[in-house]
Wavefront OBJ file of the C-alpha trace (Angstrom):
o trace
v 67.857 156.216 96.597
v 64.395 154.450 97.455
v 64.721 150.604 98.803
v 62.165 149.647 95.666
v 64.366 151.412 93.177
v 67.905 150.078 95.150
v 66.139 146.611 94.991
v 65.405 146.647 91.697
v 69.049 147.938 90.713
v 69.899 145.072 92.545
v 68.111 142.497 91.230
v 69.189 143.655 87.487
v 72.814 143.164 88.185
v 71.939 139.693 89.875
v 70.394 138.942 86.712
v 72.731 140.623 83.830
v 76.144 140.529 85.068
v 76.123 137.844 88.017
v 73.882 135.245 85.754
v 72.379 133.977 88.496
v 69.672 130.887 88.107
v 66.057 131.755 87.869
v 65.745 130.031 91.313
v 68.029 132.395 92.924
v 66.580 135.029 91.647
v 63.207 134.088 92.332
v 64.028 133.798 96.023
v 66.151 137.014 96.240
v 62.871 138.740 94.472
v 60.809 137.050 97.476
v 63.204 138.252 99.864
v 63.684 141.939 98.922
v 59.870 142.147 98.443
v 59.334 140.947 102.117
v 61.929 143.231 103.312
v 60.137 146.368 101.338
v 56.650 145.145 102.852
v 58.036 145.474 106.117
v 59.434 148.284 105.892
v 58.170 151.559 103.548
v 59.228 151.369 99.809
v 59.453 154.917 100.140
v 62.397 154.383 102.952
v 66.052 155.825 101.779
v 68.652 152.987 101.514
v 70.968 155.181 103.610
v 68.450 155.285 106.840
v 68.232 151.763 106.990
v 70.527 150.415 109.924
v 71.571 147.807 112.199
v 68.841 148.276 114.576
v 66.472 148.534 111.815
v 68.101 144.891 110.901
v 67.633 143.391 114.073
v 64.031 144.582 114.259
v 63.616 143.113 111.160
v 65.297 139.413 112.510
v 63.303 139.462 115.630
v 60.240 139.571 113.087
v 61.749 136.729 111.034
v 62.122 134.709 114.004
v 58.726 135.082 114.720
v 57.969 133.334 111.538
v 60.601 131.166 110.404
v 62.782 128.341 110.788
v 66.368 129.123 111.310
v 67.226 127.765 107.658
v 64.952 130.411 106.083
v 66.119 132.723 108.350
v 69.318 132.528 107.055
v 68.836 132.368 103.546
v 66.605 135.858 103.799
v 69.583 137.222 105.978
v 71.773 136.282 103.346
v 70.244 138.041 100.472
v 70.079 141.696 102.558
v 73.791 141.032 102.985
v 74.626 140.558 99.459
v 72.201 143.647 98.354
v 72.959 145.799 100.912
v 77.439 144.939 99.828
v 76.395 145.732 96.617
v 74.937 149.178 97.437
v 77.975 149.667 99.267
v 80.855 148.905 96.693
v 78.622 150.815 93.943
v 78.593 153.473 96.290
v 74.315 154.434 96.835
v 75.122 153.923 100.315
v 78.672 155.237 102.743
v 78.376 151.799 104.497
v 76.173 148.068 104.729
v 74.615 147.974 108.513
v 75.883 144.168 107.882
v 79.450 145.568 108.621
v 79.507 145.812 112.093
v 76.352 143.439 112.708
v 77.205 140.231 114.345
v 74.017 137.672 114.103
v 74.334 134.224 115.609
v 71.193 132.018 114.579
v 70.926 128.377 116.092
v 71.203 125.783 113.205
v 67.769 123.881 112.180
v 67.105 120.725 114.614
v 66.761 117.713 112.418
l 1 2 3 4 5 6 7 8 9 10 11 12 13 14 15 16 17 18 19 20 21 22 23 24 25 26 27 28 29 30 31 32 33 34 35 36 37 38 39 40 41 42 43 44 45 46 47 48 49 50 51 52 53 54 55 56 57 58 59 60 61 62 63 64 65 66 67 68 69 70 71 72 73 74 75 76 77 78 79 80 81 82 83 84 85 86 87 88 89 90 91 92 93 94 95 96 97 98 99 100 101 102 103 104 105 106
């Protein structure tokens, strides 16, 4: 399966059968769509790993605050889980990722 298509599976089931607000979704929308940019929408769900994660941190971190960092981390978790448990991909590179970001300085 194609991210785009995997993302937009995603994003349906956020919407129907998790109910999430229109916020959340707007920002999970936002972060898939960054993800995609960065990537190739034509890349297969099951080639994306955890060093293809990591590059894609050390990009955030170029960019972000560790906050929004975080939050955009967050959402590849929950989509990449979900392509795991409906089974479009063997396993999330989440699983075996450990990522320790600095909390925000106030």
């Amino acid at each position: 399966m194609k991210l785009s298509d995997a993302a937009d599976v995603f994003l349906r089931h956020c919407r129907l059968e998790r109910g999430l607000s229109k916020l959340t979704m707007t920002a999970y929308q936002l972060d898939l769509r960054q993800f995609r940019q960065k990537q190739s929408n034509d890349l297969v769900v099951a080639a994306i790993d955890k060093n293809l994660i990591r590059e894609y941190l050390g990009w955030l971190d170029e960019q972000y605050k560790p906050r929004s960092i975080k939050r955009k981390l967050a959402t590849l978790k929950s989509f990449f889980t979900f392509l795991e448990q409906e089974e479009y991909i063997e396993a999330s590179p989440f699983r075996k990722l450990r990522l320790r970001l600095e909390r925000a300085k106030s």
